[in-house]
C-alpha positions in Angstrom: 125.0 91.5 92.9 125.1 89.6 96.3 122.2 90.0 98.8 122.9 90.7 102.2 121.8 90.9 105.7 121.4 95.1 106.8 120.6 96.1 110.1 118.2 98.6 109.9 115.1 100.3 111.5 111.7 99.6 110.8 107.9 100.9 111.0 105.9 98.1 112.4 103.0 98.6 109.6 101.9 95.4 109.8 100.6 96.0 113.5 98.1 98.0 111.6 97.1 95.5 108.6 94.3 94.3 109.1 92.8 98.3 110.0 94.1 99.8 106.5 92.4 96.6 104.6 89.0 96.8 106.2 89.1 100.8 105.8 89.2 100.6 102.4 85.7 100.0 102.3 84.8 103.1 104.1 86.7 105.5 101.2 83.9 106.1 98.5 85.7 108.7 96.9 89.1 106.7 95.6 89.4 105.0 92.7 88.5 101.1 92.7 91.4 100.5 91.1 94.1 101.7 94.1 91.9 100.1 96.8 92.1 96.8 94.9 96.2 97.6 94.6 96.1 98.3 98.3 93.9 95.2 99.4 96.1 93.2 97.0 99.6 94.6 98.6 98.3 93.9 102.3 97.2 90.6 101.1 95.1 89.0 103.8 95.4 85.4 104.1 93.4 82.6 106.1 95.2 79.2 106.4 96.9 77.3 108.8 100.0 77.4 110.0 101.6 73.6 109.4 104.8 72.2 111.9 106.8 69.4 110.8 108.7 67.5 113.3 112.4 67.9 112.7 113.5 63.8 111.7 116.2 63.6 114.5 118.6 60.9 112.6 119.0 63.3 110.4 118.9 66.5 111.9 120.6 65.5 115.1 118.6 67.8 117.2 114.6 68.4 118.1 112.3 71.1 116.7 109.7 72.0 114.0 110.1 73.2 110.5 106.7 75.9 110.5 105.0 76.4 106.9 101.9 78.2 106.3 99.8 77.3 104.1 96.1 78.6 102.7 95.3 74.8 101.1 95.8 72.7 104.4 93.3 70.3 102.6 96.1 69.3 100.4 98.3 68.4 103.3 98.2 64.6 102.6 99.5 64.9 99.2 102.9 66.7 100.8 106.2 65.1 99.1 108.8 67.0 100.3 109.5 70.4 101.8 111.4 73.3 100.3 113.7 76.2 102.3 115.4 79.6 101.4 118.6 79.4 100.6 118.7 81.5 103.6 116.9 79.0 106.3 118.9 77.9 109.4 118.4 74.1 108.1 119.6 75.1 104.7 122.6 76.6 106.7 123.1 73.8 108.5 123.1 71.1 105.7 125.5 73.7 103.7 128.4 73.1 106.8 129.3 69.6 105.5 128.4 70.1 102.0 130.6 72.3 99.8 128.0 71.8 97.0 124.9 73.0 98.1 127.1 75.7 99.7 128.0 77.0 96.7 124.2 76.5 95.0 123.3 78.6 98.2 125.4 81.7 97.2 124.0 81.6 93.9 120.6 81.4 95.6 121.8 84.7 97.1 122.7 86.2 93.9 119.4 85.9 92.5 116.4 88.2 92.0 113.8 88.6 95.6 111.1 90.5 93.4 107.7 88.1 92.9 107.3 88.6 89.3 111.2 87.5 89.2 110.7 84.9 91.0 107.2 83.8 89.0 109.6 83.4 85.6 112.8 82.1 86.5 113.9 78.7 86.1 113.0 76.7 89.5 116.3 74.9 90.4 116.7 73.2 93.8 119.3 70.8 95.6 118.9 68.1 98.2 119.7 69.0 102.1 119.6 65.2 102.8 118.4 66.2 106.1 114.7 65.3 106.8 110.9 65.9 108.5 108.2 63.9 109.6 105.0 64.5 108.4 102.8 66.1 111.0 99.7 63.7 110.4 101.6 60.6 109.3 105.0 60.4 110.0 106.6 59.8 106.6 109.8 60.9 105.8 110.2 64.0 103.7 113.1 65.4 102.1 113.9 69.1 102.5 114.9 70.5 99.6 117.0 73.9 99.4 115.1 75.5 96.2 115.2 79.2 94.6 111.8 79.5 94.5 110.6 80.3 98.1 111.7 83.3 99.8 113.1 83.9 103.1 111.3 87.1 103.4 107.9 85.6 103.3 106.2 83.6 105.8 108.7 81.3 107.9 111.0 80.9 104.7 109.5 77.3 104.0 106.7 75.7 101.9 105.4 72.2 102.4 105.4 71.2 99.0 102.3 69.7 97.2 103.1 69.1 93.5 99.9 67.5 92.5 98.2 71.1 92.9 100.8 73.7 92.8 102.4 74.7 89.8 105.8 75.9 91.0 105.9 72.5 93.1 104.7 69.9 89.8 107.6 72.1 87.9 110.1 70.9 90.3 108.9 67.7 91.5 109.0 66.9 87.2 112.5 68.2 87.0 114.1 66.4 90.0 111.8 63.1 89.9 110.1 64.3 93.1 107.2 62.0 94.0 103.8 63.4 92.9 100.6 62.5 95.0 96.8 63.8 93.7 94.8 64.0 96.5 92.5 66.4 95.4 89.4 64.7 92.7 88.1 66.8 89.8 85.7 65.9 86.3 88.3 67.9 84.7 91.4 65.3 84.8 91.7 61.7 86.1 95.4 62.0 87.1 98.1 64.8 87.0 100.8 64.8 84.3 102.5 66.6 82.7 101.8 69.2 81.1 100.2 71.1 84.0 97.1 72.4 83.3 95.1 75.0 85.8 92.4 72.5 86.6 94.8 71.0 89.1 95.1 73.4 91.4 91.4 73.9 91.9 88.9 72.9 94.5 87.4 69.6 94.8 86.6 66.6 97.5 89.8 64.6 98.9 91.4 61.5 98.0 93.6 59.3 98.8 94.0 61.2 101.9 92.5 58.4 104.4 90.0 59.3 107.0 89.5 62.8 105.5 88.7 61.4 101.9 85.2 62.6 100.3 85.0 65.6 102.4 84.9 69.5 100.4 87.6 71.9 100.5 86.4 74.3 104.0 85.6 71.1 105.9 88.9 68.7 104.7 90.5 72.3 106.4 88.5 71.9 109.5 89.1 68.4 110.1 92.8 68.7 109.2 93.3 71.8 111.2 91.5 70.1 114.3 93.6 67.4 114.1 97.0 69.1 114.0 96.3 71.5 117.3 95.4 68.4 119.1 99.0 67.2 118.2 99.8 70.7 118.9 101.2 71.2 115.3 99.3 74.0 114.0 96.7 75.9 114.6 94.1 78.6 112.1 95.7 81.5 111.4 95.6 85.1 109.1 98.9 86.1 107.7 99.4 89.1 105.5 101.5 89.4 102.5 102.6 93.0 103.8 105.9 93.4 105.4 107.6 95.7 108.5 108.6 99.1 106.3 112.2 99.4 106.2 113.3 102.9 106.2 117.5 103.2 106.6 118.7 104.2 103.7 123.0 104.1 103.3 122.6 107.9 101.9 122.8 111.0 101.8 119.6 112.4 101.3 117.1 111.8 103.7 116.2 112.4 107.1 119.2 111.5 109.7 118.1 108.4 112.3 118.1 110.2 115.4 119.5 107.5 117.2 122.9 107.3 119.0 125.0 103.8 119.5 126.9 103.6 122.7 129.1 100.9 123.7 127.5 100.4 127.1 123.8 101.8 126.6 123.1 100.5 123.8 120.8 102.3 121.2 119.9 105.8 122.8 117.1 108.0 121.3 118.4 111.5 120.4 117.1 114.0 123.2 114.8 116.6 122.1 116.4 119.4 122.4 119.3 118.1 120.0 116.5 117.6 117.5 116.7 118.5 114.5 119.8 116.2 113.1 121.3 118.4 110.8 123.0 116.9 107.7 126.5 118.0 107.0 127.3 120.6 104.0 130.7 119.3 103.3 129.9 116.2 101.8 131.5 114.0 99.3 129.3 112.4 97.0 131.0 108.9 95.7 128.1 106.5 94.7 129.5 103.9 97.5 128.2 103.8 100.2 127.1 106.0 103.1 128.9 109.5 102.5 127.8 110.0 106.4 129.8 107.1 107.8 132.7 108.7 106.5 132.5 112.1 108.0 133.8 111.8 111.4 132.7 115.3 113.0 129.1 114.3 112.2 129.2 110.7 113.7 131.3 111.1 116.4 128.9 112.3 119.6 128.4 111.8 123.5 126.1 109.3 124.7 122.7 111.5 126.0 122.5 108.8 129.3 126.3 108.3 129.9 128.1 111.4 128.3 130.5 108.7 127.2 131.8 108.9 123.5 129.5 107.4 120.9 128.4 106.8 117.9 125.6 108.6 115.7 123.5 106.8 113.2 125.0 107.2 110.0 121.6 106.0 108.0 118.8 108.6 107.0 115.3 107.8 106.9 113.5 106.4 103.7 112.4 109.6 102.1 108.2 108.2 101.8 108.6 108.9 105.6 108.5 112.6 104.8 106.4 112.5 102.2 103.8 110.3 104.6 102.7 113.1 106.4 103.8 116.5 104.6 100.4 117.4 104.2 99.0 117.9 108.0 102.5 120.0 108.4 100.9 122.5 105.9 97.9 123.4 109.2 100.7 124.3 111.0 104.0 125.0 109.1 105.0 128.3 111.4 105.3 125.9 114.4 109.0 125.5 115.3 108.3 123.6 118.8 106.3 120.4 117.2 105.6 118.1 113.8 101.9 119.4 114.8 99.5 121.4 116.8 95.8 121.5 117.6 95.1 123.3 114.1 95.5 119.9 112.3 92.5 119.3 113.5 90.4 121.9 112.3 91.9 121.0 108.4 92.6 117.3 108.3 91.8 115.1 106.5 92.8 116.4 103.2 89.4 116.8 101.0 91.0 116.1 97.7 94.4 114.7 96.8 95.5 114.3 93.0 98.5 112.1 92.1 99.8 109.4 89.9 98.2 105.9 90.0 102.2 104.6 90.7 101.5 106.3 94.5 99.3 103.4 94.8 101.1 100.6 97.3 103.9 102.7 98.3 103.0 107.0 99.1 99.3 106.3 99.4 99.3 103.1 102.0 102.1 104.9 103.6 100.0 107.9 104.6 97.5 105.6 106.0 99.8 103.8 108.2 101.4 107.1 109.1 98.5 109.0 110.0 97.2 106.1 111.9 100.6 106.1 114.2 99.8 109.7 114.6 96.6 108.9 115.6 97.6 106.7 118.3 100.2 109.0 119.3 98.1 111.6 120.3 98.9 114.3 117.4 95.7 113.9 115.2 92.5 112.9 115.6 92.3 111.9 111.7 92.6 107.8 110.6 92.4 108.6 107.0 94.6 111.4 105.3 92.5 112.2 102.2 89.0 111.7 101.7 89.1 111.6 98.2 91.3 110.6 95.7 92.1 111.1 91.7 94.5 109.2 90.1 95.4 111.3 86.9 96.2 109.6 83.3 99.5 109.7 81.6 100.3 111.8 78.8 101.5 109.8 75.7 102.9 110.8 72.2 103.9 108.7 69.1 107.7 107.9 69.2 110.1 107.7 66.6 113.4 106.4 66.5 116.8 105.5 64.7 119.2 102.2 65.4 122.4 102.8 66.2 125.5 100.6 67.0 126.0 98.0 70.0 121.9 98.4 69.9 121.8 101.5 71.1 118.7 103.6 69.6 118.2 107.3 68.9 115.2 108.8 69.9 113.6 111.6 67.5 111.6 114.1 68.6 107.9 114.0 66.9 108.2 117.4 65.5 110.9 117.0 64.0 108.8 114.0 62.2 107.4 114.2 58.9 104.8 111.2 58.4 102.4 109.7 56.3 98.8 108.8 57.2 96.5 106.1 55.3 93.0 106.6 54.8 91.8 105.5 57.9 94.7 108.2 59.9 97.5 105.5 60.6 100.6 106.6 60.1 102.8 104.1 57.9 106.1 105.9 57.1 108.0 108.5 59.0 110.8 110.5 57.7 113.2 113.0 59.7 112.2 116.5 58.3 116.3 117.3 58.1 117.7 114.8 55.4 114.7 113.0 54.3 115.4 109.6 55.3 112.7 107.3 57.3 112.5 106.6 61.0 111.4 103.8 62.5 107.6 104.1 64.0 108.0 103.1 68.0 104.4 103.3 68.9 102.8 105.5 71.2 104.5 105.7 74.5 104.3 107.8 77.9 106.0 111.4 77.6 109.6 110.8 78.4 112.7 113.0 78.2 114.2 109.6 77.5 112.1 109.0 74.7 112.3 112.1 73.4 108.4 112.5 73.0 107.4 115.3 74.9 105.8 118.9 73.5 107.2 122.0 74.4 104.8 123.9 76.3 105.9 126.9 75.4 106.3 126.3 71.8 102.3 125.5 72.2 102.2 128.9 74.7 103.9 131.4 71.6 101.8 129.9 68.8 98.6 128.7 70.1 98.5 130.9 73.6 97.6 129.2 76.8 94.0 129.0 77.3 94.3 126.7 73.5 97.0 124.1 75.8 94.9 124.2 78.6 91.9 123.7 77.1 92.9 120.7 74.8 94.7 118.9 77.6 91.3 118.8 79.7 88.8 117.8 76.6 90.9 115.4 74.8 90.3 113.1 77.7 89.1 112.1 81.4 91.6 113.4 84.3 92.0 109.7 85.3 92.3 108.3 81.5 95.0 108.0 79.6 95.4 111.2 76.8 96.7 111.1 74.1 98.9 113.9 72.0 97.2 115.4 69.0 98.3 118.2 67.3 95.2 118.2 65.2 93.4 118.2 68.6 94.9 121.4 69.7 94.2 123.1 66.3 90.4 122.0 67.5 90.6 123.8 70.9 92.3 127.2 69.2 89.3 127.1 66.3 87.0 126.6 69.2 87.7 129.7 70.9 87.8 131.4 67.9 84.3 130.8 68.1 84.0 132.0 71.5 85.8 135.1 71.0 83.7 136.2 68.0 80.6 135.4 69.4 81.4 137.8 72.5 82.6 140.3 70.1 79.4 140.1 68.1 77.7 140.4 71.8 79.4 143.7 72.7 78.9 145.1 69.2 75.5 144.1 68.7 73.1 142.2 70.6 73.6 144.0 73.6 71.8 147.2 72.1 68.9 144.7 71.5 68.4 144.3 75.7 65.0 145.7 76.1 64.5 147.7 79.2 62.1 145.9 80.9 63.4 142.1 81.0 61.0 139.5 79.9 63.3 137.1 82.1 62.6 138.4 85.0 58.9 138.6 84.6 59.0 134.7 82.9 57.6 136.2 80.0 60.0 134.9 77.5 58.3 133.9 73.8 58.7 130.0 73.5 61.1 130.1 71.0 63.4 132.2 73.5 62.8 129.1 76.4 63.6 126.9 74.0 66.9 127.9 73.8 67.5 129.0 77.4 66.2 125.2 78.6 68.8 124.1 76.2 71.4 125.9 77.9 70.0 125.2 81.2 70.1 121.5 80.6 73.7 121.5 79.5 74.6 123.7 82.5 72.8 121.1 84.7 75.3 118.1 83.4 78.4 120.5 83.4 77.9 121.2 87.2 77.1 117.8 88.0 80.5 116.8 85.8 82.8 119.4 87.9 81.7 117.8 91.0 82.8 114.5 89.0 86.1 115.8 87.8 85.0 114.7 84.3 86.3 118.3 83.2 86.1 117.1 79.7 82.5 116.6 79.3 82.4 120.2 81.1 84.0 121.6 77.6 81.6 119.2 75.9 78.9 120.8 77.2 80.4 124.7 76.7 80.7 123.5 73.2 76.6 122.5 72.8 75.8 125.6 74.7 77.8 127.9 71.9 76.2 126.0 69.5 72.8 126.6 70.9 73.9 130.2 71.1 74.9 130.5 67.8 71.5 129.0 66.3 69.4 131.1 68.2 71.7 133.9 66.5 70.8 133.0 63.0 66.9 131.8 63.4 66.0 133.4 66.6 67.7 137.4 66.5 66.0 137.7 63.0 62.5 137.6 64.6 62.6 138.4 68.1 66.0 140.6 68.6 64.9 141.9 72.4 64.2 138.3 73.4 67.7 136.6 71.7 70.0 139.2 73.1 68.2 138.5 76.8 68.9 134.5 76.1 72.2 135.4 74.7 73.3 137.6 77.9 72.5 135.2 80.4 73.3 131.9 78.0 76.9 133.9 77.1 77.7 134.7 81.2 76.9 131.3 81.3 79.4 130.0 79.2 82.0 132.2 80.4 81.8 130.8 84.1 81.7 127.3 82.7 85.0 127.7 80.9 86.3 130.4 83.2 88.2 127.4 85.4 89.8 125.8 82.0 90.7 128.7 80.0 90.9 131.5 82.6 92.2 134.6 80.0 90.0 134.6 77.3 87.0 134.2 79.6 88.2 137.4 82.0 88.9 139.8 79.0 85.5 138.5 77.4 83.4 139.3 81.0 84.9 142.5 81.1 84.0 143.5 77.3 80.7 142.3 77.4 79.6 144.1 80.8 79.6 141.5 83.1 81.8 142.5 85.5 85.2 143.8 86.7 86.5 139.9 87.5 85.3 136.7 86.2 87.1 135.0 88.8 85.2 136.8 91.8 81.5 135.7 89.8 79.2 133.3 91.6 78.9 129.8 90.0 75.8 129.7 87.7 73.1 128.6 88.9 70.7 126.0 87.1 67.0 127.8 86.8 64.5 124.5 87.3 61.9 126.8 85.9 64.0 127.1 83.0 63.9 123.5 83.0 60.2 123.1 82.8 58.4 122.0 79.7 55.0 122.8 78.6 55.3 120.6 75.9 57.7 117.6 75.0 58.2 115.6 71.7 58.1 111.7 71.9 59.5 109.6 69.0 56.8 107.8 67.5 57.4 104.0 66.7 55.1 101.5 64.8 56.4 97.7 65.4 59.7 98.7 66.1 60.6 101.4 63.8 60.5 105.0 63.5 58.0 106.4 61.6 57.8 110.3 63.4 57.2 112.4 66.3 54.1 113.6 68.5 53.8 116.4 70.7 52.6 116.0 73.9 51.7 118.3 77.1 54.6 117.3 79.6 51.7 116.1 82.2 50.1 114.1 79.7 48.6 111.0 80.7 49.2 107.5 79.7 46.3 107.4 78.4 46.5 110.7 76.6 49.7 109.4 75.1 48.4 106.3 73.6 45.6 108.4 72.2 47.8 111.1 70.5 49.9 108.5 69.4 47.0 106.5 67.5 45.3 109.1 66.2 48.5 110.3 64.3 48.6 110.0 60.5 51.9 108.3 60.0 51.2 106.4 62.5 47.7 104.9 60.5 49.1 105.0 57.4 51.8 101.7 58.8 49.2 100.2 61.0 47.7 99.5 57.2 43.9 99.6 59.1 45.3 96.6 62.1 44.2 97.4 65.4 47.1 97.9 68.1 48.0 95.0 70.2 49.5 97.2 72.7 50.7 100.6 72.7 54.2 100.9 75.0 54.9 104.4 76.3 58.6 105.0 77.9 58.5 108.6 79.8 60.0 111.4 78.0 61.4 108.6 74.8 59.1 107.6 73.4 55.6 105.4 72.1 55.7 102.4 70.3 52.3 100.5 68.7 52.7 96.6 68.4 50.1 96.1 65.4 
């Protein structure tokens, strides 16, 4: 792999930096985690930029070799410089020196990612051309090393080995000269090994005048000092980079743009637009198919009519996908990307994608709707108000080694394993000859693992509501979930429940409704609003949950709500069958609307058996009844130094005082007080009383 120099067109994002990394705070409703992935990506930095006089003797010419820098107060313990392989001076060094020429092009060869770059081995060569130090004057050697990045800042780093890692590794490999000027009580000098401690914050010295002074004012001195000598000067750089969207394929969005010989780059007129791609194509894996199809690169120039050249590059597909979304407002127009009806529906209320959208999809449509902005076509500087990341989907995975290290991944249901007492599984055998498999651990569904379920295998045994329904309780939207076929046997038994307990409705509790409703006069018996502020309370949670998205705890609380059902079947219908099947009606269309959203078929055929309507999907949301929610009477756990020893039941406007009486006049409550009079009594609203005796 050799890296190379592309021409190619870019989105100037980075004019808009510092506006997408101070929005973030105004974007409630996203996930902490992207904004921190998005304010990491921009990567704001305050420092100062640092220039080094070019050493003429042996440079042979004037100028500056710029570094930026966010610990300017370590300046004085600078020992040398380091450059890309691709810096002008490393360029110029490599002329006359077939050696580091050579080291150069492996340079070239290597990795440009960060983490790459964090791991490998730090190798470096010798330009023997020099710098002066901009506060002193010394000498220092610039270095050609693989470490620093051409992309990134001005493709140099003033080098500082006492207090950077990368910098002690290479200074200790290459005998570099290693200066502490930086004082800590956690280390009296720094050798080797490094240890963290040396890159932290501390007061200056040997550093001459600016000794004893703190990390923000050695800064302010040193910076001071350098713009009077006019070589440097405060800045803010940003870790993000100008978006580079050609793309040598086929796929993708031509580059309107047309070269001509003597007018240079010429914007494709609108009424040529849209660039069509070709049909007959040949598709090769090497480079541009485009650039070899004459009849679609060979044009007229729009400003000369002479013969030109069109763009043979397509646009980075993100560019599409950074703006998709306002084209739905206005998809019928054929004359522009948007019209005034954008403005009516953007921003997008809720978007749901995959946490890897972070830095790339998600900053992208910031930056893009912000250039729309500022072109006049929306109003809008944020595309979506709120955002949910979902969770992966992961399955055990099992596997078989084959030759030249090649594995062969096993489907889990084709698995037979065995479980230890506390449900591990600890041997695995392949259900078709018998013989084990090796246990790979649980993994994101993959085709390439071989993990993933059959939806339709689930559909024909199980039926759909039972798939949907276990993939939204088994875990959080945003959370990881994962696979359980014992989990989806769960979800079918559960509505089996359901399913019998609206048949038992239709059958027979329904010709227990009285005619006149005690509901609707509030006259229910107290048993009855019992169980009706139990399902009440759990409808209260549920609603506030969907608003949430924690759809799980929604099922959670459809499961307390059948059970609450089902109990006031067994002790309440016995006793009072007019008032149960009028808490069973509402508590069951309840229910129904709850689940209606998760498991859509069961809940229609149920509302239709059971009276409720022609269409569960056309029913109003239920509505929480806060005089359902009211309490006469509540029960507060009684405690004597600490522990448990009952309950009393108060009126649910009792005072404190009326607490602390019922609560020591109570028998259990004497009986471990042992005749001692109460220190204090401690009443927590709605929990509970403790006496301290």
């Amino acid at each position: 792999v050799e890296k190379r120099e592309i021409p190619m067109y870019y989105m100037k994002i980075t004019a808009y930096a510092d506006e997408l990394l101070s929005a973030l705070d105004d974007l409630p409703d996203w996930p902490e985690q992207v904004k921190l992935m998005q304010k990491n990506w921009i990567g704001r930095s305050e420092g100062v930029e640092i220039s080094f006089p070019f050493d003429f003797s042996s440079i042979g010419h004037e100028g500056v070799l710029k570094v930026f820098t966010t610990r300017a107060d370590t300046l004085m313990g600078a020992t040398y410089v380091a450059v890309a392989a691709e810096h002008p001076l490393a360029t110029q060094a490599a002329a006359s020196n077939p050696a580091l020429a050579e080291f150069i092009e492996e340079c070239k060869r290597g990795g440009v990612a960060e983490a790459d770059i964090a791991t490998m081995e730090k190798k470096g060569m010798p330009t023997g051309l020099k710098v002066r130090h901009p506060l002193t004057g010394e000498p220092l050697e610039v270095w050609v090393a693989n470490y620093v990045l051409m992309g990134y800042g001005e493709g140099a780093v003033m080098a500082v080995p006492a207090h950077d890692e990368r910098d002690f590794a290479f200074a200790t490999k290459y005998e570099l000269p290693i200066r502490m000027v930086v004082g800590s009580e956690a280390y009296a000098d720094t050798v080797a090994p490094w240890q963290d401690a040396y890159a932290g914050y501390g007061r200056l010295l040997n550093s001459g005048k600016y000794d004893g002074l703190d990390f923000q004012r050695a800064v302010d001195a040193i910076a001071a000092d350098l713009a009077a000598k006019g070589l440097g000067a405060k800045r803010v750089q940003y870790r993000l980079r100008d978006w580079g969207i050609s793309r040598q394929r086929y796929w993708g969005c031509p580059i309107p743009m047309i070269h001509c010989a003597d007018c240079g780059d010429v914007a494709v007129p609108d009424e040529q637009l849209p660039v069509v791609l070709p049909e007959n194509v040949e598709l090769t894996g090497r480079g541009s198919p485009l650039a070899r199809i004459p009849a679609f690169y060979e044009c007229s120039c729009p400003s000369c009519g002479k013969p030109a050249k069109r763009e043979t590059d397509t646009m980075d597909t993100f560019v599409e996908s950074s703006w998709y979304f306002l084209r739905y407002a206005c998809a019928d127009n054929k004359d522009a990307m948007v019209d005034a009806r954008v403005d009516y529906w953007a921003p997008v209320d809720q978007y749901i994608g995959g946490i890897e959208h972070a830095i790339l999809h998600l900053l992208y449509s910031r930056f893009f709707t912000r250039a729309m902005r500022d072109c006049g076509l929306v109003k809008v500087s944020e595309p979506f108000s709120a955002l949910l990341t979902q969770g992966m989907v992961v399955a055990e995975t099992y596997y078989r080694n084959l030759d030249g290290g090649k594995k062969q991944w096993i489907n889990p249901a084709d698995v037979a394993i065995e479980r230890d007492d506390k449900g591990r599984i600890v041997a695995a055998k392949l259900e078709s000859d018998d013989l084990p498999v090796v246990i790979g651990g649980t993994e994101k569904m993959s085709k390439s693992k071989n993990n993933g379920v059959d939806p339709q295998f689930l559909v024909d045994q199980y039926g759909a509501d039972t798939a949907r329904l276990f993939i939204i309780f088994a875990s959080a939207p945003d959370q990881q979930l994962e696979w359980s076929d014992s989990g989806v046997e769960g979800a079918s038994r559960f509505l089996r429940r359901v399913w019998n307990y609206g048949h038992g409705f239709t059958t027979g509790t329904r010709t227990a409704l009285p005619a006149e409703r005690m509901l609707a006069a509030g006259a229910l018996p107290a048993a009855a609003a019992d169980v009706r502020r139990e399902i009440h309370t759990h409808l209260k949670q549920a609603s506030y949950d969907f608003g949430k998205h924690q759809f799980n705890t929604v099922v959670s609380a459809a499961m307390k709500i059948l059970n609450a059902l089902e109990k006031a079947q067994k002790e309440l219908a016995p006793t009072d069958a007019a008032a149960h099947a009028e808490v069973a009606e509402e508590g069951f269309s309840i229910l129904l609307r709850l689940l209606s959203p998760i498991t859509p078929h069961i809940c229609h055929a149920l509302w239709q058996d059971c009276g409720f309507g022609a269409d569960i999907l056309g029913a109003s949301w239920p509505e929480v009844s806060e005089a359902a929610l009211k309490q006469d009477e509540v029960e507060l756990m009684l405690q004597v130094n600490g522990k448990l020893r009952g309950s009393i039941k108060v009126a649910a406007d009792a005072s404190k005082a009326d607490i602390e009486a019922a609560a020591l006049a109570n028998e259990a409550a004497q009986k471990f007080m042992d005749g001692k009079p109460a220190k204090k009594v401690v009443v927590v609203p709605g929990r509970l009383v403790n006496i301290v005796a």
